[in-house]
Backbone bond lengths (Angstrom), bond angles and torsions (degrees), N, CA, C in turn:
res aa  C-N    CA-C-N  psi(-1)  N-CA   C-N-CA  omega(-1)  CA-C   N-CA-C  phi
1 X - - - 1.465 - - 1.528 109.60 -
2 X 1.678 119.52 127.16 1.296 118.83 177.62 1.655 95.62 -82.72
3 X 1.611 111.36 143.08 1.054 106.08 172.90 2.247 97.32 -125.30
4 X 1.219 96.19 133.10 1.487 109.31 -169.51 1.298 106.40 -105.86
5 X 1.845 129.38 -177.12 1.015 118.46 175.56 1.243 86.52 -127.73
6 X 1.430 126.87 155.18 1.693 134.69 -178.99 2.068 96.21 -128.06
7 X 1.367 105.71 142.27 1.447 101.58 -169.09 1.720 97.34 -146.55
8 X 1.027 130.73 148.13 1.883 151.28 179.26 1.372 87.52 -121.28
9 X 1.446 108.39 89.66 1.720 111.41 158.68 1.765 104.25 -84.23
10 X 1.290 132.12 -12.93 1.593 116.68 165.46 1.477 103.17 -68.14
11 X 0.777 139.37 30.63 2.009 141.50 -166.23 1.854 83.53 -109.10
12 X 1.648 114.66 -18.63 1.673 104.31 -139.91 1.652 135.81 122.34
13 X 1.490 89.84 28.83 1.240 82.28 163.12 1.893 137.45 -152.29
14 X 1.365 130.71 121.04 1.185 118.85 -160.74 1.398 109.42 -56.76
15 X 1.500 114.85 -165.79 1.298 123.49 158.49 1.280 120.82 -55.92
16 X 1.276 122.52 -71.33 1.305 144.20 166.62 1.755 97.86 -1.29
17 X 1.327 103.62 -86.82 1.707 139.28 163.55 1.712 96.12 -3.48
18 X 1.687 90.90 -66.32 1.807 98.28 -148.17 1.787 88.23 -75.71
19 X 1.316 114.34 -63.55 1.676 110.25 155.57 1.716 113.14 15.70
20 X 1.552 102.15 -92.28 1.493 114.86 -174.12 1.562 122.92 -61.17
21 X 1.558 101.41 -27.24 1.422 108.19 -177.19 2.021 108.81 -76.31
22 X 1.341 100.55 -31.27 1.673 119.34 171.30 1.294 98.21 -47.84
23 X 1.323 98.25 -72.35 1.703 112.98 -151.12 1.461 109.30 -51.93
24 X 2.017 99.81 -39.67 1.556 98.19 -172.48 1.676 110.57 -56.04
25 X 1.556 100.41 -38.43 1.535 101.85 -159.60 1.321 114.15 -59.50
26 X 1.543 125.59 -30.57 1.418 148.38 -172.08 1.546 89.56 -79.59
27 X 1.234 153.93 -42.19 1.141 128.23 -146.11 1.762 85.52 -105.09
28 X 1.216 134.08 -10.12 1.341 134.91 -177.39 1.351 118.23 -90.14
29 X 1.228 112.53 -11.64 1.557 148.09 -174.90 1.628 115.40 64.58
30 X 0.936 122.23 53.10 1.246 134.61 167.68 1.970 119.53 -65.79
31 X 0.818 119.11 152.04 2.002 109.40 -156.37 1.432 94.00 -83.65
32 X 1.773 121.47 -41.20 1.865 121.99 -161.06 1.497 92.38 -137.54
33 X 1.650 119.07 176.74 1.329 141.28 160.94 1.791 90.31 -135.73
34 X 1.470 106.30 124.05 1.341 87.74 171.41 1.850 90.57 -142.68
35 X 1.144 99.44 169.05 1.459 102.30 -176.62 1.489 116.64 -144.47
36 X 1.624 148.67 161.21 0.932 153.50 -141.67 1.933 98.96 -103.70
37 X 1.096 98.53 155.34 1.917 93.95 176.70 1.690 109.17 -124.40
38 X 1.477 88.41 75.82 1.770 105.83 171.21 1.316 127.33 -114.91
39 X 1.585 129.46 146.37 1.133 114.75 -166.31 1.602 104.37 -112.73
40 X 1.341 131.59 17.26 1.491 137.22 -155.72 1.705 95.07 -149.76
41 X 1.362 119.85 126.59 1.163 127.36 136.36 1.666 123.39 -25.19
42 X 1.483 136.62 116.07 1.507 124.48 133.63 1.051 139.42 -70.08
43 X 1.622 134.10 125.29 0.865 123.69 -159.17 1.977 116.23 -75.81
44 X 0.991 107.85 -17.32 1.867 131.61 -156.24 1.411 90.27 -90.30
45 X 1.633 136.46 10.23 1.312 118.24 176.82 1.929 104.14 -156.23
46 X 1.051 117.17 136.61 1.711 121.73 164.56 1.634 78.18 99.48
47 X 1.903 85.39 168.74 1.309 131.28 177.57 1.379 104.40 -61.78
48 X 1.503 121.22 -57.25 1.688 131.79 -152.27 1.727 94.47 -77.43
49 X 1.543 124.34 116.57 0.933 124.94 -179.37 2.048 117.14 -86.61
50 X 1.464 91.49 -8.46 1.357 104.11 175.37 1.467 122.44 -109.67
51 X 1.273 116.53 -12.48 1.672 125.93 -163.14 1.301 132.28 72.88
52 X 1.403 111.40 15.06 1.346 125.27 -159.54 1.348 97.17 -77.71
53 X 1.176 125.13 154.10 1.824 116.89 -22.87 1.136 145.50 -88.05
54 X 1.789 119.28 33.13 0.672 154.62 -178.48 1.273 128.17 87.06
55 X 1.404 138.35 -176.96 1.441 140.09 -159.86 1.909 103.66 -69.44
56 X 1.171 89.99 159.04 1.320 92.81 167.39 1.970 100.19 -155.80
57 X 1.610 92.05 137.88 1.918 124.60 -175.20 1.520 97.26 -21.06
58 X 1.321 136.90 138.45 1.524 118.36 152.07 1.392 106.98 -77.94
59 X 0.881 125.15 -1.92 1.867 96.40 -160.45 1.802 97.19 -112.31
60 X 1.717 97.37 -32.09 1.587 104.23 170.15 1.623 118.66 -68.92
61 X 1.356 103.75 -11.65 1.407 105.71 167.49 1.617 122.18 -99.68
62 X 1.147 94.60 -9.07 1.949 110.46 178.66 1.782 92.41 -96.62
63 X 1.214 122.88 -9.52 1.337 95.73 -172.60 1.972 89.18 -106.44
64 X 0.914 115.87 -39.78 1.507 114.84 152.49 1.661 131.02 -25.53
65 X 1.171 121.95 -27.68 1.502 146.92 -155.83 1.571 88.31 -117.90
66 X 1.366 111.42 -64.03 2.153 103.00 -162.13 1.781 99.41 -48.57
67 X 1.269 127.91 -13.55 1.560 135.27 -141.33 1.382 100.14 -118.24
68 X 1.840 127.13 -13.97 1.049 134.49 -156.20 1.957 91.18 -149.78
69 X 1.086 139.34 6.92 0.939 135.64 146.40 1.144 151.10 -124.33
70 X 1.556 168.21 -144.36 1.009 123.31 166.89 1.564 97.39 -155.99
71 X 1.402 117.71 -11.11 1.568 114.69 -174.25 1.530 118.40 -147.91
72 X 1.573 102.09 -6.09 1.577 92.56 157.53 1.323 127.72 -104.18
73 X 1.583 101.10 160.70 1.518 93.70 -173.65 1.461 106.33 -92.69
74 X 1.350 119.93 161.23 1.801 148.24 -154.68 1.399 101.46 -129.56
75 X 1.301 91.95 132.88 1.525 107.96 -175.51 1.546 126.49 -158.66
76 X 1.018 137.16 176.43 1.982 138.95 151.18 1.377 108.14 -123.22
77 X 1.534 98.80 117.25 1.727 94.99 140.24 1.618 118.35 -121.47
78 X 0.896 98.45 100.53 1.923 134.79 7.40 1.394 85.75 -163.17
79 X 1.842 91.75 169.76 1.832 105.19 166.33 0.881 103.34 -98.77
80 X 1.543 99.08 154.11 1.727 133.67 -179.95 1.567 102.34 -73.19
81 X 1.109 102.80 137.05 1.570 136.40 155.11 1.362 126.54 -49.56
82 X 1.756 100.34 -20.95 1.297 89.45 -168.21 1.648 100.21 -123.02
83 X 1.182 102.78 -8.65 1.496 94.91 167.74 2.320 113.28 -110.64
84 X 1.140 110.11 9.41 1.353 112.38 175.18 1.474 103.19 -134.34
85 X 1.379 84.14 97.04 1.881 102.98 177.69 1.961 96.83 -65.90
86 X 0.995 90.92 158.57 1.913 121.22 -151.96 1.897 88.21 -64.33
87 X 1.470 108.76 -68.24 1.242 132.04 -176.33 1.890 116.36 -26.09
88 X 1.653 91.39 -76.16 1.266 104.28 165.09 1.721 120.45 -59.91
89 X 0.920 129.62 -41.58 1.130 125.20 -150.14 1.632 111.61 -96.56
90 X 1.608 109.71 3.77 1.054 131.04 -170.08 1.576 96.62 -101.05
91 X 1.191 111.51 -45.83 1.635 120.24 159.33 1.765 117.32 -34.72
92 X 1.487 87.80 -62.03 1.733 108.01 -166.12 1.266 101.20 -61.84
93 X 1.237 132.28 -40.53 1.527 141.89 -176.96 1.664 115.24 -66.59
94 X 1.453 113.88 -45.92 1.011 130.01 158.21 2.068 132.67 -51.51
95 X 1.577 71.36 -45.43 1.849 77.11 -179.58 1.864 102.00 -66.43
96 X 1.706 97.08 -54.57 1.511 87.47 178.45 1.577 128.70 -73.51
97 X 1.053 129.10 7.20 1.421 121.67 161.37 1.869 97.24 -78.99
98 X 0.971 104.47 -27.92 1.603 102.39 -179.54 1.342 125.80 -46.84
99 X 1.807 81.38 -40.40 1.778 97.85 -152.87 1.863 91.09 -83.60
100 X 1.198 128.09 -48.72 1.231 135.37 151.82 1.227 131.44 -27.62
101 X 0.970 125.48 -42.95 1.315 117.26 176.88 1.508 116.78 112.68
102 X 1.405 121.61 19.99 1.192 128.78 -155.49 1.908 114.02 80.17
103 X 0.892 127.06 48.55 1.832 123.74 -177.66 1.070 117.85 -147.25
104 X 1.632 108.27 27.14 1.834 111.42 166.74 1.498 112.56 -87.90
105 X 1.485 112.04 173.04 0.979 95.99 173.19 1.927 93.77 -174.14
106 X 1.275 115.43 140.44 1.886 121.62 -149.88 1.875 77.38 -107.35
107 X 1.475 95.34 156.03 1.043 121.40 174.62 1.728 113.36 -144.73
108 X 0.868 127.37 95.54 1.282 120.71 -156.24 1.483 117.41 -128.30
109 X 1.467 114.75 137.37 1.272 107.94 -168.64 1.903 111.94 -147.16
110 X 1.446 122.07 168.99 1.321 118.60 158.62 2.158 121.25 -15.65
111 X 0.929 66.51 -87.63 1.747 92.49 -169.46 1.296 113.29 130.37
112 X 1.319 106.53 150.48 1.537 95.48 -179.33 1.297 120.49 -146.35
113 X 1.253 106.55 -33.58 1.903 110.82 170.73 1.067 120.71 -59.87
114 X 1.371 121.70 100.36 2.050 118.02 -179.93 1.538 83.56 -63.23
115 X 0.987 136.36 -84.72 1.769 129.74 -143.44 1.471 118.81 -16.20
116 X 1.568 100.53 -40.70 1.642 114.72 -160.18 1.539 98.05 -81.34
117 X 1.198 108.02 -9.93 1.360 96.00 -163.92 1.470 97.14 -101.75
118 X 1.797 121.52 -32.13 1.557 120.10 -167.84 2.065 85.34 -77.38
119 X 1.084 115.69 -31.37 2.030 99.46 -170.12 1.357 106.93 -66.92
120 X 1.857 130.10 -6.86 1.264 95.81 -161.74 2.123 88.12 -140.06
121 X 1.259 92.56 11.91 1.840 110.40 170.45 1.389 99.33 72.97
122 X 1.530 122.02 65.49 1.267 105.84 -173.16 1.901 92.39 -137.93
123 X 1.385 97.64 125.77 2.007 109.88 -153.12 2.202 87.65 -58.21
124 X 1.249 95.44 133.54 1.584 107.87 160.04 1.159 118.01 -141.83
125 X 1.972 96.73 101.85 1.623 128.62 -173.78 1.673 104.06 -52.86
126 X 1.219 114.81 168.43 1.488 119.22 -174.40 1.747 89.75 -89.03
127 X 0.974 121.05 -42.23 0.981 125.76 -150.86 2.052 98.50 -123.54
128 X 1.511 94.97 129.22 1.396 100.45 -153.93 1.583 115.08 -131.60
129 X 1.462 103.19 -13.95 1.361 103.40 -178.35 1.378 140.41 -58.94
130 X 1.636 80.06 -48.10 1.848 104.20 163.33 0.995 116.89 -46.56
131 X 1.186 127.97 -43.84 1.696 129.75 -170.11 2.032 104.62 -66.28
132 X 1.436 87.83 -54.47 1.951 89.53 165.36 1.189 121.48 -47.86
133 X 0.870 123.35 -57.28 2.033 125.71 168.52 1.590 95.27 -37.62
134 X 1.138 108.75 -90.10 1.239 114.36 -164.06 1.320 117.78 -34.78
135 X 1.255 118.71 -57.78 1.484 126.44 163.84 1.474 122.37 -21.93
136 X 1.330 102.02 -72.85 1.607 114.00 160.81 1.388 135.50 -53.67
137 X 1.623 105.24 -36.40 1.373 96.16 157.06 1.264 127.35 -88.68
138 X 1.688 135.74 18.13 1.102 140.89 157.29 1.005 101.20 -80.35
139 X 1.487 134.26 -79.17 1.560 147.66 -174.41 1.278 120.77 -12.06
140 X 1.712 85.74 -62.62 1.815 103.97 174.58 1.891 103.97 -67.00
141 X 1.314 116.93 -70.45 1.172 85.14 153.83 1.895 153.13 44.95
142 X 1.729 93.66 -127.45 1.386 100.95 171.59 1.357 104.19 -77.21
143 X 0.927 121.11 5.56 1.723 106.60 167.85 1.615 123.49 -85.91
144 X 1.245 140.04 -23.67 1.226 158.76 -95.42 1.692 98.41 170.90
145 X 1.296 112.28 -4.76 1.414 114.74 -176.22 1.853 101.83 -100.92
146 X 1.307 130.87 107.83 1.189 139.11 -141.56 1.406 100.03 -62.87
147 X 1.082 135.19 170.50 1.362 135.95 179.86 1.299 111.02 -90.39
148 X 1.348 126.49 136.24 1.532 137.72 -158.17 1.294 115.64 68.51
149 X 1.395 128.66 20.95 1.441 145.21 158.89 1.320 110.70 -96.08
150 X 1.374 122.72 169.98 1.718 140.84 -173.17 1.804 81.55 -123.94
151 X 1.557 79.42 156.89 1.817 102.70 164.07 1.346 103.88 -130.47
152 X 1.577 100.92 134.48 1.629 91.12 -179.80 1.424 101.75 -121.45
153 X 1.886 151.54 174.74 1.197 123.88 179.25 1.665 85.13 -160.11
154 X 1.289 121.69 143.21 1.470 115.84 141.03 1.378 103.18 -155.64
155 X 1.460 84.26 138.26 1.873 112.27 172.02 1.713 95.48 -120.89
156 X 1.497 80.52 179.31 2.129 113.74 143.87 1.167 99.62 -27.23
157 X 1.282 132.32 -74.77 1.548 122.29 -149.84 1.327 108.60 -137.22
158 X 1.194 127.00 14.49 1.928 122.19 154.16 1.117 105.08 -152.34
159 X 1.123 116.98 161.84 1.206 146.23 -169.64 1.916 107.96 -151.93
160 X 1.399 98.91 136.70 1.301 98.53 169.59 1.621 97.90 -170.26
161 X 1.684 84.60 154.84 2.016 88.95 -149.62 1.662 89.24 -132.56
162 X 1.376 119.11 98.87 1.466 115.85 150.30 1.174 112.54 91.98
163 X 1.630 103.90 33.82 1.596 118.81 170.89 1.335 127.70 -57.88
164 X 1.489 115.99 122.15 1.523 80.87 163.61 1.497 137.64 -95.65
165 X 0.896 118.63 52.78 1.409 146.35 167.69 1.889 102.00 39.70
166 X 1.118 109.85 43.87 1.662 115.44 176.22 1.970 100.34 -127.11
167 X 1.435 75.09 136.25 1.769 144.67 58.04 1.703 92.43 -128.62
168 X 1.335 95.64 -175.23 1.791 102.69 -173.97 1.740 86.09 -125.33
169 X 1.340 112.60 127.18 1.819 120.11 156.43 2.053 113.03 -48.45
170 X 1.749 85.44 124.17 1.335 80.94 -170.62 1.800 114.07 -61.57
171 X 1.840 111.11 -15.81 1.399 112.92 177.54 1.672 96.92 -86.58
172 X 2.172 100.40 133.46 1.197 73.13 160.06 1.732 99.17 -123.72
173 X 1.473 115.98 160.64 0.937 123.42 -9.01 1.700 105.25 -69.17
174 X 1.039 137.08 -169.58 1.641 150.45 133.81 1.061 137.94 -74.56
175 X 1.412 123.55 84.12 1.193 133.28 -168.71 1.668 116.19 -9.55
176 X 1.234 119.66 124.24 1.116 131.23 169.01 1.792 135.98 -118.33
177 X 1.490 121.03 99.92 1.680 105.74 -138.42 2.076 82.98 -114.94
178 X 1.438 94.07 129.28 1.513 114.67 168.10 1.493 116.13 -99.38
179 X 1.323 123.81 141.40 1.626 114.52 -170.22 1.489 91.76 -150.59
180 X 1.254 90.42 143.17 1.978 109.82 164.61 1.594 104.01 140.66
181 X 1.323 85.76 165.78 1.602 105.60 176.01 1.550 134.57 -96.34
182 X 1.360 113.15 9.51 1.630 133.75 -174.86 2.003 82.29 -62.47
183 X 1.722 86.78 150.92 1.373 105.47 -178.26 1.443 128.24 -74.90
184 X 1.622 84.04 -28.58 1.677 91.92 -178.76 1.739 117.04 -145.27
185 X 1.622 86.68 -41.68 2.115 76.73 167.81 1.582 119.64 -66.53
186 X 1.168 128.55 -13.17 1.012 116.94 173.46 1.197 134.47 -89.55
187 X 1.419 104.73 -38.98 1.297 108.22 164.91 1.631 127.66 -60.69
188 X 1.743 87.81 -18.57 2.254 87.01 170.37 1.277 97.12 -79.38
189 X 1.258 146.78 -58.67 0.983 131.36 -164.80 1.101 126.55 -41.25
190 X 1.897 121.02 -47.85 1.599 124.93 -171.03 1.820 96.64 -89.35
191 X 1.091 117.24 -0.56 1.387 99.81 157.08 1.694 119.69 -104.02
192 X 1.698 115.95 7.21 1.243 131.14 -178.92 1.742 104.38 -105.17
193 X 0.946 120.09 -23.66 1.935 133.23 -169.25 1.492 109.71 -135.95
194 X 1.376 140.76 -31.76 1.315 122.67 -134.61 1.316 92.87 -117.25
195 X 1.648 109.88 166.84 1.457 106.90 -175.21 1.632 83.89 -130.91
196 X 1.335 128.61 -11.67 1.659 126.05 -179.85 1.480 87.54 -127.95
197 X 1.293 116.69 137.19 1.893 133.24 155.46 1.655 95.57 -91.32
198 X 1.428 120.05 166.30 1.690 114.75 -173.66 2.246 76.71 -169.46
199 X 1.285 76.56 141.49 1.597 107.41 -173.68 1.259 112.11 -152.58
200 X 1.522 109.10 85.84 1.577 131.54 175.87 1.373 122.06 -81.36
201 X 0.912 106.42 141.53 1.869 131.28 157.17 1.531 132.45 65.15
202 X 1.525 85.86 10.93 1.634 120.40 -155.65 2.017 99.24 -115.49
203 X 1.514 113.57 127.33 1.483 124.05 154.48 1.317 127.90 -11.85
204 X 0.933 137.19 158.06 1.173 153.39 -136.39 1.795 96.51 -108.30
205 X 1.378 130.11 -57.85 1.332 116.55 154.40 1.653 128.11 -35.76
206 X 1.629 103.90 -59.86 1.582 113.66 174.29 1.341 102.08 -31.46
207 X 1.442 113.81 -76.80 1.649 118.81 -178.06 1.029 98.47 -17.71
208 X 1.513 128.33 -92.32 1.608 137.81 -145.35 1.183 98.41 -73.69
209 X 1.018 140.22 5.86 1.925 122.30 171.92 1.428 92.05 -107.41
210 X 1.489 141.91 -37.94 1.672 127.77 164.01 1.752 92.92 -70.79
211 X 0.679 95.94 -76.64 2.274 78.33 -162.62 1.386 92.51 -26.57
212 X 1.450 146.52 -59.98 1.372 120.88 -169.71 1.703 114.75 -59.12
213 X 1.217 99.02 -56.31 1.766 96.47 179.19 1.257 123.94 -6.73
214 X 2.010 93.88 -68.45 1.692 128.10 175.08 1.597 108.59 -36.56
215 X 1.036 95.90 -94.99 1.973 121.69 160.24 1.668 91.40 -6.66
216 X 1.547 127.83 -79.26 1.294 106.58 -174.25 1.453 125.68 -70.17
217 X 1.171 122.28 -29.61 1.305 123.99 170.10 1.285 119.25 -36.21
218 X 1.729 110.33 -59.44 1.037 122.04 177.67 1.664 117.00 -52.96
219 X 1.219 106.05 -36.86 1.691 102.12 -171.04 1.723 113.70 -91.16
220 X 1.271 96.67 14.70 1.621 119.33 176.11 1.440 109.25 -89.93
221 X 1.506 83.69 -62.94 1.811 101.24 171.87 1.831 131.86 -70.57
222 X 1.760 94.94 2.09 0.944 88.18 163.68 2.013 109.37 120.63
223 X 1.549 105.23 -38.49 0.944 87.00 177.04 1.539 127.69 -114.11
224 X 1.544 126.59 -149.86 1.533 100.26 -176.77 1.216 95.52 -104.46
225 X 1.624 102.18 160.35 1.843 110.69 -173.35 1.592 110.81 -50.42
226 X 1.343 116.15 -48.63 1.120 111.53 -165.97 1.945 105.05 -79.34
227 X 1.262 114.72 22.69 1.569 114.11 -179.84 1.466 99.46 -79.99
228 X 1.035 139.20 -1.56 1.778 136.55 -157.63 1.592 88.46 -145.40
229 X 1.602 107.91 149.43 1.403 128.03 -157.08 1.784 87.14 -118.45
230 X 1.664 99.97 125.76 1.575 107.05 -172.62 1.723 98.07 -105.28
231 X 1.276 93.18 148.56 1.783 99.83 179.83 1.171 111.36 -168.80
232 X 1.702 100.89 156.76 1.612 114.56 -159.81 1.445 104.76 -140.64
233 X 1.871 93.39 129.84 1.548 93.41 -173.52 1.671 95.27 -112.45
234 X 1.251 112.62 144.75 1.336 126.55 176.34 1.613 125.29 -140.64
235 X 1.300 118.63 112.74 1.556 101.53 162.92 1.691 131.44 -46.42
236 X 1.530 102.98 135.72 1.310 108.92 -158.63 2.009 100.16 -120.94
237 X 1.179 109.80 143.72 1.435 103.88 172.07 1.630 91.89 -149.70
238 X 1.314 115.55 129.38 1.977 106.18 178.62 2.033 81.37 -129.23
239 X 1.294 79.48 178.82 1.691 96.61 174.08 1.792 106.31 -162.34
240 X 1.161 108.21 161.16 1.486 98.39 171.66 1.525 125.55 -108.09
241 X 1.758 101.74 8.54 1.146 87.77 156.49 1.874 88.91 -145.64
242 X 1.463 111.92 165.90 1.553 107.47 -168.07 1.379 107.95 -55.24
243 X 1.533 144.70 -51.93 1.017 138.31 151.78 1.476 130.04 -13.42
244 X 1.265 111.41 -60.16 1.640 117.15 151.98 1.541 130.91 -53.22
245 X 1.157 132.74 -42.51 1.452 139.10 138.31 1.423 109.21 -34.92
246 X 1.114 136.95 -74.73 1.786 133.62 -156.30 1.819 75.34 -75.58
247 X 1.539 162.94 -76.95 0.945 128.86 -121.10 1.701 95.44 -87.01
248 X 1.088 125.73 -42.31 1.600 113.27 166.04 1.199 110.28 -48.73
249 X 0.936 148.58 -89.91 2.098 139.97 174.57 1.312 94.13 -13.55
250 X 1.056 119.12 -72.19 2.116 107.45 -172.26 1.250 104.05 -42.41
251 X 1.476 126.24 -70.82 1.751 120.80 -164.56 1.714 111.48 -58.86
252 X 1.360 113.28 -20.01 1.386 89.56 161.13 1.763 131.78 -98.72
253 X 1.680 115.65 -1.79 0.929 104.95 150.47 1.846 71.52 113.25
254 X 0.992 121.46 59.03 1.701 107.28 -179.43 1.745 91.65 -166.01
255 X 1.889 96.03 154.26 1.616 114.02 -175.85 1.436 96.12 -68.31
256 X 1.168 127.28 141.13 1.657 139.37 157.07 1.288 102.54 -65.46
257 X 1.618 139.28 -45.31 1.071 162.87 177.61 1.434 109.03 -44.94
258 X 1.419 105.13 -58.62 1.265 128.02 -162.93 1.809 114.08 -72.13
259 X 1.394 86.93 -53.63 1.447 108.09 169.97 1.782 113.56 -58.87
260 X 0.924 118.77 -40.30 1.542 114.14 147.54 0.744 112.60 -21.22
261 X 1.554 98.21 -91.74 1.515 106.00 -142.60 1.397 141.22 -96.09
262 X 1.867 99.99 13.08 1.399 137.70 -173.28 1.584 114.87 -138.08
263 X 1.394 92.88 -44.22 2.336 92.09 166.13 1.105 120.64 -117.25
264 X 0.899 101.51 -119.96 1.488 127.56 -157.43 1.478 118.98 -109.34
265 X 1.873 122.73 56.04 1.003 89.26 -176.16 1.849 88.54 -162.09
266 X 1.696 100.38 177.83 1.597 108.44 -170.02 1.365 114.87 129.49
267 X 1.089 128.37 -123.77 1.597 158.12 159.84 1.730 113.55 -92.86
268 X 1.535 90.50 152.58 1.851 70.57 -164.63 1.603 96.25 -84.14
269 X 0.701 147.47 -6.52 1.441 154.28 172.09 1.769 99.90 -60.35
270 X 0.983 116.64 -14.48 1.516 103.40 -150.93 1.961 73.91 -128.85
271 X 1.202 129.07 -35.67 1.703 114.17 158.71 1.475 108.00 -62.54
272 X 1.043 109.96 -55.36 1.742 99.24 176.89 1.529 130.23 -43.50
273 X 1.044 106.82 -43.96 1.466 129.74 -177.57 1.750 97.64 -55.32
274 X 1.438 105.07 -54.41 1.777 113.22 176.96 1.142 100.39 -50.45
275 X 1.328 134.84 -61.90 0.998 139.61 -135.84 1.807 108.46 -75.54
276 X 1.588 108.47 -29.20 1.187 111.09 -161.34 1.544 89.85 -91.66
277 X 1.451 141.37 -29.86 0.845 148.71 161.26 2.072 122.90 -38.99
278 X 1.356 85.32 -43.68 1.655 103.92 137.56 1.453 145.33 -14.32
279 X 1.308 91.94 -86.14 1.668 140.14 -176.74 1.703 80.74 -77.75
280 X 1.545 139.31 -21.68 1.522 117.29 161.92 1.009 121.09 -93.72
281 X 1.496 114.01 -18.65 1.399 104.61 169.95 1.731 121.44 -78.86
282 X 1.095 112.77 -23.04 1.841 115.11 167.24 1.477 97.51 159.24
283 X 1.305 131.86 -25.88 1.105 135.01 178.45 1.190 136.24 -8.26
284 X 1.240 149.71 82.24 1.581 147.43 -169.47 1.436 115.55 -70.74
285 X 1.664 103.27 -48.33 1.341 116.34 -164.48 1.475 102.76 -137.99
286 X 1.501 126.46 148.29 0.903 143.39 142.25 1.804 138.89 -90.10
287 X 0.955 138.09 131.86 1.220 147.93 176.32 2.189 123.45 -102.67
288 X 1.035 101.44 74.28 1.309 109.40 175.13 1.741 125.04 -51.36
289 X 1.128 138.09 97.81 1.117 119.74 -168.85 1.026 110.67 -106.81
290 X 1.599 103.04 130.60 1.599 115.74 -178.66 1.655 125.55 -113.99
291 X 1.457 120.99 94.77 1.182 144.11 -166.19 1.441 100.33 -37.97
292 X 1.558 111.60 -72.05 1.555 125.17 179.31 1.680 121.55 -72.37
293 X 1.135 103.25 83.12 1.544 107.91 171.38 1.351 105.63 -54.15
294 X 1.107 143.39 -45.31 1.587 136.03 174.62 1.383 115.83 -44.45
295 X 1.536 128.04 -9.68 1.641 129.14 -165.03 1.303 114.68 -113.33
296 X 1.287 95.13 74.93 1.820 108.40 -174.39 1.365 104.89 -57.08
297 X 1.553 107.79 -6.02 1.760 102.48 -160.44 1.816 117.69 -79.84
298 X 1.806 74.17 -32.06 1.414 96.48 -174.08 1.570 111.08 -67.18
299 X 1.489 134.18 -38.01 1.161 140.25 147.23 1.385 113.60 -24.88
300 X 1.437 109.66 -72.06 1.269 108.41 -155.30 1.733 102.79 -55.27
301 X 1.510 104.66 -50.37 1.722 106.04 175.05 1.346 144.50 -42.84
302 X 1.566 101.19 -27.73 1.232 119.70 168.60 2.078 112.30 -73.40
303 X 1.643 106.14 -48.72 0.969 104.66 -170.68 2.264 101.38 -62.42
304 X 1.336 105.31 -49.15 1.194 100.82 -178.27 1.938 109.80 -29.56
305 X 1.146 87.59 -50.89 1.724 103.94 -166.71 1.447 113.92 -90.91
306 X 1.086 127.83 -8.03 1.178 116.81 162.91 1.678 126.46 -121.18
307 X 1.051 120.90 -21.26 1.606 141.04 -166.29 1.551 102.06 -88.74
């Protein structure tokens, strides 16, 4: 089981911040650092009740990281659809696997927070799916579009005429991770684009009724279930003694209760235990998400206990 670290730097946190929290995870040996692509603070989670000091780029901060790290892999789960047009962002994805060394990796999704989008004037359609298809089938696309070839595309909402589909990702393919719980468009899709399926925040049944979905999709579409890499991101809070558990769950703004008995949380013996439970349901990889980038401690505890 890869176990990764997942991080909400709009919670509060600069570069600098995400910097140290990277570095720790890499020197603890953790498999990814990946982080969310939001431009607005929530208020319902973390310590920082304001977001200060405000958001910072995912991808300008992932291309910051390939240049300052050396062995984990970089990623989003995921960017929005509706603010990273297909074109560009196929570039941005590209440049930073470059800059890395081969260790990017896209996470891509709907979008979903109107707020973030009315604070910074950025249009959020009622209707959003279409734009994801398309996205993905551009992406994939100029990537996969042979070298000394054009890409040409038109949908609903892009069009592009006689691309030349550069730069090319030095991985090929480049990991590509689809996530959600829709019954059926989603699951065609990550068996139509994705090389990781991801099934967040959701019970231990939920899991296994989307990992099956996937699994059939895939063998609809052609390939075998186990051709696509399944993974689960969960908020995590441990402590080493129960007292320490419930006061980490408080500072990030999350049920102790909850975290039981749905994520990531307790004694690390008792996250582990989830986790391997996991690894039975199909699980490849895990995604730990850690609210407080300031809590190197919490890193280190996990790696003691799980790595």
């Amino acid at each position: 089981m890869e176990v990764c670290v997942f991080t909400e730097p709009q919670q509060g946190a600069d570069y600098l911040t995400q910097l140290a929290h990277a570095r720790t995870a890499e020197e603890l040996g953790f498999t990814g650092w990946f982080r969310s692509d939001h431009y607005l603070h929530m208020a319902h989670m973390g310590p920082n009740a304001d977001g200060m000091p405000g958001p910072t780029d995912a991808w300008t901060t992932l291309a910051g990281l390939a240049r300052e790290t050396e062995r984990l892999r970089l990623g989003t789960l995921v960017s929005s659809a509706t603010y990273r047009h297909p074109g560009i962002l196929a570039i941005q994805v590209a440049q930073v696997d470059a800059m890395s060394g081969g260790r990017a990796e896209l996470g891509l999704g709907t979008g979903w927070f109107e707020a973030e989008h009315a604070a910074y004037g950025i249009p959020f359609p009622k209707r959003r799916f279409g734009l994801l298809e398309e996205e993905l089938a551009i992406i994939t696309g100029l990537w996969t579009t042979p070298l000394g070839d054009t890409f040409s595309f038109e949908g609903e909402h892009y069009r592009l005429a006689d691309s030349p589909a550069l730069p090319k990702p030095v991985q090929r393919p480049l990991p590509l991770i689809i996530g959600g719980l829709g019954p059926a468009r989603t699951p065609a899709l990550a068996a139509r684009y994705a090389t990781e399926y991801n099934a967040g925040f959701v019970d231990e049944p939920t899991i296994r009724e989307a990992f099956a979905r996937v699994g059939d999709a895939a063998e609809e579409a052609g390939r075998a279930r186990t051709g696509l890499r399944y993974s689960i991101a969960q908020p995590v809070a441990v402590g080493r003694t129960e007292a320490a558990f419930r006061a980490r769950a408080e500072r990030i703004g999350a049920d102790p209760e909850h975290l039981r008995a749905v994520n990531l949380g307790g004694t690390i013996a008792e996250v582990g235990d989830r986790i391997g439970r996991y690894a039975d349901l199909g699980a490849d990889r895990v995604y730990l998400q850690c609210i407080d980038l300031h809590d190197l401690d919490l890193l280190a505890e996990l790696a003691d206990g799980l790595l």
